[in-house]
C-alpha positions as CSV (number, residue, x, y, z in Angstrom):
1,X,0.0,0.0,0.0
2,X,1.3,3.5,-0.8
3,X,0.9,5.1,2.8
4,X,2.3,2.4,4.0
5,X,5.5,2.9,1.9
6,X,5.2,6.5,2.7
7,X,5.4,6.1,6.2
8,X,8.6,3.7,5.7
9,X,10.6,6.1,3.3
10,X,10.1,8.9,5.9
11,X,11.8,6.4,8.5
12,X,8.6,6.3,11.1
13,X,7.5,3.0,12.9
14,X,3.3,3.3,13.0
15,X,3.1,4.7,16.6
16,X,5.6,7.4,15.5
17,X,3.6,8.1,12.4
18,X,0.1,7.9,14.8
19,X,1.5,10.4,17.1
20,X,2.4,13.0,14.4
21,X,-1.3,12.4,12.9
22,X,-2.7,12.9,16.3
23,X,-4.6,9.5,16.5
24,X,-4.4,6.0,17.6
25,X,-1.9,4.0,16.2
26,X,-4.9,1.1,16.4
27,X,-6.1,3.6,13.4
28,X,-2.8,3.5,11.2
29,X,-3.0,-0.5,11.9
30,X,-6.5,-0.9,10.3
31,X,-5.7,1.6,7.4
32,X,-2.7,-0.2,6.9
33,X,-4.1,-3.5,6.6
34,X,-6.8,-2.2,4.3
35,X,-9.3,-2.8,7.2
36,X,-10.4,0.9,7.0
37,X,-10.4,2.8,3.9
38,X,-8.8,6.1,4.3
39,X,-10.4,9.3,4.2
40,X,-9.7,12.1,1.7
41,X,-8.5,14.3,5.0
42,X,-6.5,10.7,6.6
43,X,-5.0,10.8,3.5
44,X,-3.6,14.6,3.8
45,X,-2.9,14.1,7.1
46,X,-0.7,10.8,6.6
47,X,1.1,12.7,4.2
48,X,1.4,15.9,6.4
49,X,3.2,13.3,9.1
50,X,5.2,12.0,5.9
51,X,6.5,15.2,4.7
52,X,4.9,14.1,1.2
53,X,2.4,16.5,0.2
54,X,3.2,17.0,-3.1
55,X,1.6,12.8,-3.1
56,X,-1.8,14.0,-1.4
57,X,-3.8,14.6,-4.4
58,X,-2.8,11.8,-6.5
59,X,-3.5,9.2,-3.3
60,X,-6.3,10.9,-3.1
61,X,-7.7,10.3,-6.6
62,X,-6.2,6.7,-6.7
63,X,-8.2,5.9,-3.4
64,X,-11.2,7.0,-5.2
65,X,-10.6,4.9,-8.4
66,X,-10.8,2.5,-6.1
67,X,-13.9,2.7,-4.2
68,X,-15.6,3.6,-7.6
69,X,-14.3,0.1,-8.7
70,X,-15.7,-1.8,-6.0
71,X,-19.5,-1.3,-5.5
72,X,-21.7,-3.0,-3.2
73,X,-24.9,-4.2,-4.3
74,X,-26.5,-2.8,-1.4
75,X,-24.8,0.5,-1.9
76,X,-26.0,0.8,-5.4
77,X,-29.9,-1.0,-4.6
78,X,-29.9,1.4,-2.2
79,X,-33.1,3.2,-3.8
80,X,-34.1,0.2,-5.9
81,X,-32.6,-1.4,-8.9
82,X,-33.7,0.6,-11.8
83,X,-31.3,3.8,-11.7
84,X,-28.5,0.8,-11.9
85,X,-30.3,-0.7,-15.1
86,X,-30.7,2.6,-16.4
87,X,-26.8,3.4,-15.9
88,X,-26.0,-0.2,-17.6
89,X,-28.0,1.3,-20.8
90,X,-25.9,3.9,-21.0
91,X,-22.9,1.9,-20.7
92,X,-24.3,-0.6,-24.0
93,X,-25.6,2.6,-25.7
94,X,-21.8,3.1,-25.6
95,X,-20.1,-0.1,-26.1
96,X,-19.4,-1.4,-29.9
97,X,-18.1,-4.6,-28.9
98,X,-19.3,-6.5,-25.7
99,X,-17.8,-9.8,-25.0
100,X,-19.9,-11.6,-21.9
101,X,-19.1,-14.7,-19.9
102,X,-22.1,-16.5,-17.7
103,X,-22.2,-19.3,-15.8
104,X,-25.8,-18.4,-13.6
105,X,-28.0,-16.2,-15.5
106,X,-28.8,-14.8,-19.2
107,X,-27.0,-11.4,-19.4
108,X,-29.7,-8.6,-19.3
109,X,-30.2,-7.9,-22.9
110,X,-31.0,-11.2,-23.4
111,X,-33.6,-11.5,-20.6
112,X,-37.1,-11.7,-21.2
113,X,-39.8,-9.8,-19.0
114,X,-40.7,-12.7,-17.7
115,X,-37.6,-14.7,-16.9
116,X,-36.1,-10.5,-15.3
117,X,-39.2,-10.0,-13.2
118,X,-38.2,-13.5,-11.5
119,X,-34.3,-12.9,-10.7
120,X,-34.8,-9.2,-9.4
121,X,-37.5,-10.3,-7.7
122,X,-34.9,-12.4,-5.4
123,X,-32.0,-10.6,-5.5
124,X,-34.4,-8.0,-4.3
125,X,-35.8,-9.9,-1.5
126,X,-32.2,-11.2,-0.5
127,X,-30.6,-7.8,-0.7
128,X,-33.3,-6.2,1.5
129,X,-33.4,-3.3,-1.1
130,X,-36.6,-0.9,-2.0
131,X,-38.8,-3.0,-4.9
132,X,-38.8,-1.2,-8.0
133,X,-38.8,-4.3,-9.6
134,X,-40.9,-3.6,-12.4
135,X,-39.4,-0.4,-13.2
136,X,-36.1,-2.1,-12.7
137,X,-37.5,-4.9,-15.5
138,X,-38.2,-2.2,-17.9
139,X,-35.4,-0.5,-17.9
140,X,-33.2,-4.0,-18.5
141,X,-35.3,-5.0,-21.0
142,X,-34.5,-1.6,-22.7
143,X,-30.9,-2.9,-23.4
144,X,-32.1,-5.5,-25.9
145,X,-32.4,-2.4,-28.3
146,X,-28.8,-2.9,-28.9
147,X,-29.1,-6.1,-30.3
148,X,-31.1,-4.7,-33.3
149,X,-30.0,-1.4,-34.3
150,X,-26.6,1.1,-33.4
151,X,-24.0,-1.4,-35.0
152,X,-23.3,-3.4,-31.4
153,X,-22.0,-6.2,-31.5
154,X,-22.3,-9.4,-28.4
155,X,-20.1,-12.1,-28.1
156,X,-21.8,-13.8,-25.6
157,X,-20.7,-17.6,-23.9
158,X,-23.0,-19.1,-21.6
159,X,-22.3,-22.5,-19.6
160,X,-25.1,-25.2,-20.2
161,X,-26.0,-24.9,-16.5
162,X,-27.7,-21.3,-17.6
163,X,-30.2,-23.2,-19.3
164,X,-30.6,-25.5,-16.3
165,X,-31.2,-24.0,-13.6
166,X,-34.9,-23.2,-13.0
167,X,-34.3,-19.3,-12.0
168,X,-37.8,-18.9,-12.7
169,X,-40.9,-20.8,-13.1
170,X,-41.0,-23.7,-16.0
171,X,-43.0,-21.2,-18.5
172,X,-41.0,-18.0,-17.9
173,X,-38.1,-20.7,-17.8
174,X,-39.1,-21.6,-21.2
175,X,-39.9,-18.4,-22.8
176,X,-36.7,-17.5,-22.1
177,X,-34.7,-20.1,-23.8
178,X,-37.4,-20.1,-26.9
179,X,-36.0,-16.5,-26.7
180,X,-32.6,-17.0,-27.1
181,X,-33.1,-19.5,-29.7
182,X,-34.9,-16.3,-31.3
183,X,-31.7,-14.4,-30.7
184,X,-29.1,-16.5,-32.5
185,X,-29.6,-15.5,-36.1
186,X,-28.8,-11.4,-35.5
187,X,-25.9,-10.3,-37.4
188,X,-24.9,-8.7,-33.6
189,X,-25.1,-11.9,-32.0
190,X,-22.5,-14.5,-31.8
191,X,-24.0,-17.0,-28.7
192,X,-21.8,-20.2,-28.0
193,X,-22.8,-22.5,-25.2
194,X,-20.7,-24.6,-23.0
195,X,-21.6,-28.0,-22.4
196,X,-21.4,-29.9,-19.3
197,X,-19.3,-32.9,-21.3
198,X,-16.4,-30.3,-22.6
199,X,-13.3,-30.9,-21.2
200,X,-12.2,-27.7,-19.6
201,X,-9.5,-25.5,-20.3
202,X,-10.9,-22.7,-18.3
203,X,-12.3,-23.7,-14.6
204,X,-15.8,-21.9,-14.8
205,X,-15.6,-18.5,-13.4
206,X,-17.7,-15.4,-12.4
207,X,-19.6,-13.2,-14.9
208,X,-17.7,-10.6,-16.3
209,X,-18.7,-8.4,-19.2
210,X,-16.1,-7.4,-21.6
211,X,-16.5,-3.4,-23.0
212,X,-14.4,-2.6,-26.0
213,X,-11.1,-4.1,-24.3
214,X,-11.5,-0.7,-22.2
215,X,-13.1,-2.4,-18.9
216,X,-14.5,-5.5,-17.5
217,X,-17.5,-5.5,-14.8
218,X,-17.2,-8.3,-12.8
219,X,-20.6,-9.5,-11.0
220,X,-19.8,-11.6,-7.9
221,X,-22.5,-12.5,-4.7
222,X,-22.3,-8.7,-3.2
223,X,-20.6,-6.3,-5.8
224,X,-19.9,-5.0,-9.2
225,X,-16.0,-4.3,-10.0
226,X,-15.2,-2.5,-12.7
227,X,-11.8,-3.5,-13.9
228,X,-9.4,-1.6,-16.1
229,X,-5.9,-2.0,-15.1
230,X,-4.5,-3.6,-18.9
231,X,-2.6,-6.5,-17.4
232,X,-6.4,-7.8,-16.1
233,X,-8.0,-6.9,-19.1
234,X,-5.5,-9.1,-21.2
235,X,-5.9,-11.6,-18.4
236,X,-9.9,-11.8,-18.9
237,X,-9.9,-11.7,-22.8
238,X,-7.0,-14.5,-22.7
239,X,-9.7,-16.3,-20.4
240,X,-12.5,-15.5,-22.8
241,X,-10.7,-16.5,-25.6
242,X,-10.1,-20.5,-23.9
243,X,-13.7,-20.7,-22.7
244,X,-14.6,-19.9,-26.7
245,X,-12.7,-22.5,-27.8
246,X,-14.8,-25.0,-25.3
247,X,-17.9,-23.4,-26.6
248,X,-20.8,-25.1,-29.2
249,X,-22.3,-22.8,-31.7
250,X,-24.7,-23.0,-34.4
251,X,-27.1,-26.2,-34.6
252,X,-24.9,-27.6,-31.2
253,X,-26.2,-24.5,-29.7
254,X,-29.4,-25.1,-30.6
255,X,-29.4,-28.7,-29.6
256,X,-28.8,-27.9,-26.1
257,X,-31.3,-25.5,-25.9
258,X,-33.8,-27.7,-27.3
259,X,-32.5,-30.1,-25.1
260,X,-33.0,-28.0,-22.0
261,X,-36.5,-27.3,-23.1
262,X,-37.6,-30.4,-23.6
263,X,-36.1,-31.4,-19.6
264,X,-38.6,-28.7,-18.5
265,X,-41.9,-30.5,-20.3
C-alpha cells in the first residue's frame, strides 16, 4: 500500500507516524491493513506526518478509483434497482463490442420480461433493497435495443447450467430459452454455449462483461467491479478466448437449448 510505503521512506515505525497524525496507532493499523479505507482528510494528514504533500492529491484520486471500482450491491440497490439498469443502458448505448461470460443467469439484454421479473425479484428480497422491480424490469429490458440497431456487437458464452437452472418458473423458464433461440440468427449476435461434457480449459468463473477491451465489470454475490488496469483486461480476454474455444455454436447451440427445453416438459 502506498501510505504504507510512505510512512517507511520517511523512516517512522506506526506509533511514531500515529503520534504525528494525532490519533491512535490502532487507526494507522487498520488503514494499513486495508481494514479501513482512508479518508480524503487521513490521506492529507498521513502525508502531512510523511512530509509528502506534493503525493496527497494523487493518493487521493487513486483511493477514489478504487472505491468507484468496488460497489456493493446494497450501496448501489440502495433506492431500488432501476437507476443501476438505467446506468447499464448507457454503458451498452456506448459499447461497440461487448464480449460476456455467464455461468448463472442470461445477461440482461438477453432476458425476457418474464424470466427479469423473477431474478430481481430475489435478488431484491435477498438484498433487502426498495422493490422497483418492475421499473427495474423495464429499464433491462431496454438494453435488448442494442441487439437490433446502433451497429453493437455481443459475443456472448454461456455454460449449459444457464439453461438448467430453474431461476424462474418452467413457462418463464421456457420463454426464455425459446428466446434465445430467437436471438441467435442477428448479425450482432454471436451465442456459443458450453456443455457440461467439454473438457475444460478454463475452470468456470464469475460473470464478467467485456467493453471494448476498455473495462471489465465483474458481478460476484455482493458487488460490481469495474476492472481496467491492462494486465487484467488481457488476463480476462486471454480467459474469454479459452472458454470460446470450449464453446458449441450453431445447430450444437441449438441442440442444447432444445435439449433444455424439452427437460422442462
Amino acid at each position: 500500500m502506498r501510505l504504507q510505503h510512505l510512512r517507511r521512506d520517511a523512516g517512522l515505525t506506526g506509533k511514531e507516524l500515529s503520534a504525528r497524525c494525532g490519533w491512535h496507532p490502532a487507526k494507522t493499523t487498520r488503514i494499513q491493513k486495508g481494514e479501513a479505507p482512508p479518508s480524503d482528510a487521513d490521506i492529507r494528514t498521513w502525508c502531512a506526518a510523511c512530509g509528502a504533500d506534493d503525493q496527497t492529491e494523487d493518493l487521493i484520486a487513486t483511493a477514489r478509483a478504487v472505491d468507484s471500482m468496488y460497489l456493493e450491491w446494497r450501496r448501489l440497490h440502495r433506492n431500488g434497482m432501476r437507476t443501476v439498469q438505467e446506468g447499464w443502458y448507457a454503458l451498452h448505448e456506448q459499447t461497440r463490442v461487448c464480449r460476456v461470460y455467464v455461468s448463472n443467469v442470461p445477461p440482461g439484454f438477453f432476458q425476457t420480461p418474464a424470466f427479469a421479473t423473477a431474478l430481481m425479484g430475489q435478488i431484491t428480497t435477498f438484498q433487502g433493497t426498495p422493490n422497483d422491480v418492475a421499473e427495474a424490469v423495464a429499464a433491462r429490458v431496454a438494453r435488448s435495443r442494442f441487439l437490433y440497431e446502433g451497429g453493437h456487437r455481443y459475443v456472448v458464452l454461456m455454460e449449459e447450467s444457464v439453461l438448467r437452472y430453474r431461476t424462474a418458473d418452467p413457462d418463464a423458464m421456457r420463454g426464455q430459452l425459446r428466446h434465445l433461440l430467437a436471438v441467435m440468427p442477428l448479425a450482432s449476435v454471436s451465442l456459443g454455449i458450453i456443455p457440461f461434457t467439454a473438457q475444460r480449459t478454463v475452470w468456470p468463473l464469475e460473470a464478467f462483461y467485456l467493453h471494448d477491451d476498455t473495462q471489465v465489470v465483474v458481478e460476484t454475490l455482493t458487488a460490481e467491479i469495474k476492472v481496467k488496469q491492462p494486465r487484467e483486461l488481457a488476463d480476462y480476454a486471454k480467459a474469454f478466448t479459452g472458454l470460446a474455444e470450449m464453446a458449441a455454436y450453431g445447430d450444437g447451440a441449438r441442440t442444447l437449448i432444445r435439449a433444455a427445453i424439452d427437460a422442462l416438459e
